[in-house]
Backbone as a ProteinNet text record, in pm:
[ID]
protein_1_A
[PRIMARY]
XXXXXXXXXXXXXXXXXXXXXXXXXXXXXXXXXXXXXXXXXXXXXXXXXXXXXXXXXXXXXXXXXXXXXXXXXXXXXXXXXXX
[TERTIARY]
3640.7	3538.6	3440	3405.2	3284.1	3151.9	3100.1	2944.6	2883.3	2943.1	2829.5	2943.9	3044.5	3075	2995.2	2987.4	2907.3	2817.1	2742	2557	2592.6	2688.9	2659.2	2712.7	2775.8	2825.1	2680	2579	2484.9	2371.6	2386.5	2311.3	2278.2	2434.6	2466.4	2405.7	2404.7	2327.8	2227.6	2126	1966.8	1941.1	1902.6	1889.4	1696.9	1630	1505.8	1479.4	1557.8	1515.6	1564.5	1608.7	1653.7	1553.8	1582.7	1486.5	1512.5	1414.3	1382.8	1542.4	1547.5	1617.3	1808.8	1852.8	1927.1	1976.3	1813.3	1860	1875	1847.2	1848.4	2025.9	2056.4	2251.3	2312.2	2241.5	2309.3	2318.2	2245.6	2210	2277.6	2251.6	2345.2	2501	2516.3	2705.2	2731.9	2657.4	2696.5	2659	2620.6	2616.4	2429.6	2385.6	2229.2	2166.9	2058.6	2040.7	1848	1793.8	1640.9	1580.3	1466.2	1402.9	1260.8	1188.2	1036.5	932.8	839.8	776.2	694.6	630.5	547.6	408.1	292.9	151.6	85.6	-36.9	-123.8	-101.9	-33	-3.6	89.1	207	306	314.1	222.1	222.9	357.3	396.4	490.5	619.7	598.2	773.2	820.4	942.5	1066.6	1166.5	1188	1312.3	1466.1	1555.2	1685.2	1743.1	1820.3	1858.5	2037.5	2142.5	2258.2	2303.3	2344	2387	2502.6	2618.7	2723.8	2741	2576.6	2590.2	2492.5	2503.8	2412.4	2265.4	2267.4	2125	2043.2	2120.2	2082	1964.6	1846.6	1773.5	1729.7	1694.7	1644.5	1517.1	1399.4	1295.7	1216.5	1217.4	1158.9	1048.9	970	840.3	900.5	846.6	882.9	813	873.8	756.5	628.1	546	437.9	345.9	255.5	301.7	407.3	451.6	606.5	693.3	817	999.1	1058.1	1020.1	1068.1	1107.5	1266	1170.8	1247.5	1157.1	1116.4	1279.9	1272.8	1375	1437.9	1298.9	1336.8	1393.2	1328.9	1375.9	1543	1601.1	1703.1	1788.9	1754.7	1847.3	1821	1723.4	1739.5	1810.2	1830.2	1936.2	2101.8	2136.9	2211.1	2286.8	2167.4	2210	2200.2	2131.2	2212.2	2336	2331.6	2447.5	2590.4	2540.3	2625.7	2755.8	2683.8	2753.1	2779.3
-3172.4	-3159.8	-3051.6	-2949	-2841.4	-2913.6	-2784.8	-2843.1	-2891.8	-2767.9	-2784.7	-2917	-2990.9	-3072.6	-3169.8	-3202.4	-3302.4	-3343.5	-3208.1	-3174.1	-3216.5	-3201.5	-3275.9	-3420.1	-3469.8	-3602.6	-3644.6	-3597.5	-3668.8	-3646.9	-3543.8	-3508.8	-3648.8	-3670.9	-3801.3	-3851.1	-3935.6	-4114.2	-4059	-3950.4	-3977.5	-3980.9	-3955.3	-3953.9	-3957.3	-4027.8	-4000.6	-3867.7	-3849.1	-3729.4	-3589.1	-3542.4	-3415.6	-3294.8	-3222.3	-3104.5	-3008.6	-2952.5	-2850	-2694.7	-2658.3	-2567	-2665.5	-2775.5	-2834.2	-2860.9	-2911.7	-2906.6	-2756.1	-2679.2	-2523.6	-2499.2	-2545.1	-2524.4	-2568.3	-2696	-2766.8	-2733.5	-2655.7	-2581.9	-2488.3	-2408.7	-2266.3	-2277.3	-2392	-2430.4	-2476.3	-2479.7	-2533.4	-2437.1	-2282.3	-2165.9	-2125.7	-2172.3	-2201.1	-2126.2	-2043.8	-1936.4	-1903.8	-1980.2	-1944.9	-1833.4	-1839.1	-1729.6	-1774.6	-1706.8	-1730.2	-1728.4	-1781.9	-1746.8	-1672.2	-1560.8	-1471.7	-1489.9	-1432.9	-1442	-1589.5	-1596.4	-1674.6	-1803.3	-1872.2	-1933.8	-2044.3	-1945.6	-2013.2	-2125.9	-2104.2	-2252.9	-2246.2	-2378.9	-2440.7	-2463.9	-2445	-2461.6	-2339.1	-2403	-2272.8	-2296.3	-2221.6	-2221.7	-2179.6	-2238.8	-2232.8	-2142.6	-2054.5	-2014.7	-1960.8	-2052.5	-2000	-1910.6	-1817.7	-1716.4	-1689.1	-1774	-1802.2	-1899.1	-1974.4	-2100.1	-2056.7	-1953.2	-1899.8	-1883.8	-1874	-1863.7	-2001.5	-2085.6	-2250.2	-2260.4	-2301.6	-2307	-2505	-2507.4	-2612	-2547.4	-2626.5	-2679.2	-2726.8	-2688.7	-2823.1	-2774.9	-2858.7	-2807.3	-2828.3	-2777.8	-2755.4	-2841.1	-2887	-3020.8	-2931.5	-2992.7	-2979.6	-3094.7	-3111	-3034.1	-3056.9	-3188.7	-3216.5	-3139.7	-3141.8	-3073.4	-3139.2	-3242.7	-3382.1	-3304.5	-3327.6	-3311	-3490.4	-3477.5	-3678.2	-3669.5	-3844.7	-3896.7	-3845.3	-3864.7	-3812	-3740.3	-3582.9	-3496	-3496.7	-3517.7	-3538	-3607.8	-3730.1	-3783.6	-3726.9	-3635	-3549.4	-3420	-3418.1	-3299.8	-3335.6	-3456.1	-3519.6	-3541	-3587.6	-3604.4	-3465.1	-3400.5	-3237.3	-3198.3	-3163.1	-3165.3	-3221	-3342.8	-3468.9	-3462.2	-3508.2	-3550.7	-3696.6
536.3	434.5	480	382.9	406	416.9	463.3	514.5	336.7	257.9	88.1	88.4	73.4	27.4	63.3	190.5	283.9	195.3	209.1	125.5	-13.8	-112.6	-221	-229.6	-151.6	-120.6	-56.1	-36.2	51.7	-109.2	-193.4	-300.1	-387.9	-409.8	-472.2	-470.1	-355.1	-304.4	-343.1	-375.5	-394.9	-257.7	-170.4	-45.1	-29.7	70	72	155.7	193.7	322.5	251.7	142.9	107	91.5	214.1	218.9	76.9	57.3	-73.1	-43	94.8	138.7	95.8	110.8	71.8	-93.7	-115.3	-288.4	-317.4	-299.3	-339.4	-322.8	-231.6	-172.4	-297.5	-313.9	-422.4	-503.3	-574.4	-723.4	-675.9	-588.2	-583.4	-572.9	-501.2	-526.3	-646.3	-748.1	-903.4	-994	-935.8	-1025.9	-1060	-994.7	-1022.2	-893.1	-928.8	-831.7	-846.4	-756.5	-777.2	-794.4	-848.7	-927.7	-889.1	-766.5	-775.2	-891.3	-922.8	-1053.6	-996.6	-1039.8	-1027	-1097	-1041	-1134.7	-1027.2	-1069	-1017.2	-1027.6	-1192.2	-1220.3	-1218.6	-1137.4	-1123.5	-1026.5	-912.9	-866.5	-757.1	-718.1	-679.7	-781.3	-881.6	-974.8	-948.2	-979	-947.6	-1065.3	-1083	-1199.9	-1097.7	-1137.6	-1116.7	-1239.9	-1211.4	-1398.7	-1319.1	-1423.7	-1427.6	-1533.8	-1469.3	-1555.2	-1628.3	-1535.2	-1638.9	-1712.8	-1760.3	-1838	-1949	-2013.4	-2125.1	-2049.3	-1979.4	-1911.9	-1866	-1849.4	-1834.9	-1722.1	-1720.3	-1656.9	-1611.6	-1509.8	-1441.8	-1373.8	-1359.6	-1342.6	-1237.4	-1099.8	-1019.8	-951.2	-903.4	-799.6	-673.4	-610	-423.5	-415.2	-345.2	-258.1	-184.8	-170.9	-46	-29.6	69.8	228.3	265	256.2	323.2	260.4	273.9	243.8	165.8	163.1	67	-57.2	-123	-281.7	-344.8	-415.2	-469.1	-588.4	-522.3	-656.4	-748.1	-815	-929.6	-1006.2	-922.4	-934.9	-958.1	-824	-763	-888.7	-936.8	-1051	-1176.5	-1207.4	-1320.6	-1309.3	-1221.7	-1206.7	-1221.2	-1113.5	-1191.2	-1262.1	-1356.4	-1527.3	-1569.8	-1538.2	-1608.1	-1606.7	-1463	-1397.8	-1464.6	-1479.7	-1543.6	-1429.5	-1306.3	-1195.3	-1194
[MASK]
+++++++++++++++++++++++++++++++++++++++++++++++++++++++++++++++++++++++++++++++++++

């Protein structure tokens, strides 16, 4: 088994410990490729945008201070996903 297999077999379970640099693997092994937001505004969200999916975009904030990124997140992707 590959290391990204591992990493999305570990994606699965919802894991409490999934660093922000991990979920990013995850999205990028499913065609999804980050895009900093630019301007003052943008904050901590990041957009994911796949390009061979009509331009399909996902959504998430970076965790801070910790690496964590939360639950939630994690099972709304998911269900995008429709993993």
């Amino acid at each position: 088994m590959s290391k990204i297999e591992k990493l999305v077999e570990k994606f699965l379970t919802i894991p409490k410990d999934l660093t922000w640099e991990e979920f990013s693997k995850v999205l990028n092994h499913y065609g999804y490729f980050e895009l900093k937001n630019k301007g003052k505004t943008g904050g901590s969200r990041r957009k994911f945008i796949n390009e061979k999916k009509d331009r399909d975009v996902i959504i998430a904030h970076k965790p801070h201070p910790q690496n964590i990124v939360k639950r939630y997140i994690i099972e709304q992707v998911i269900e995008k996903l429709d993993l």
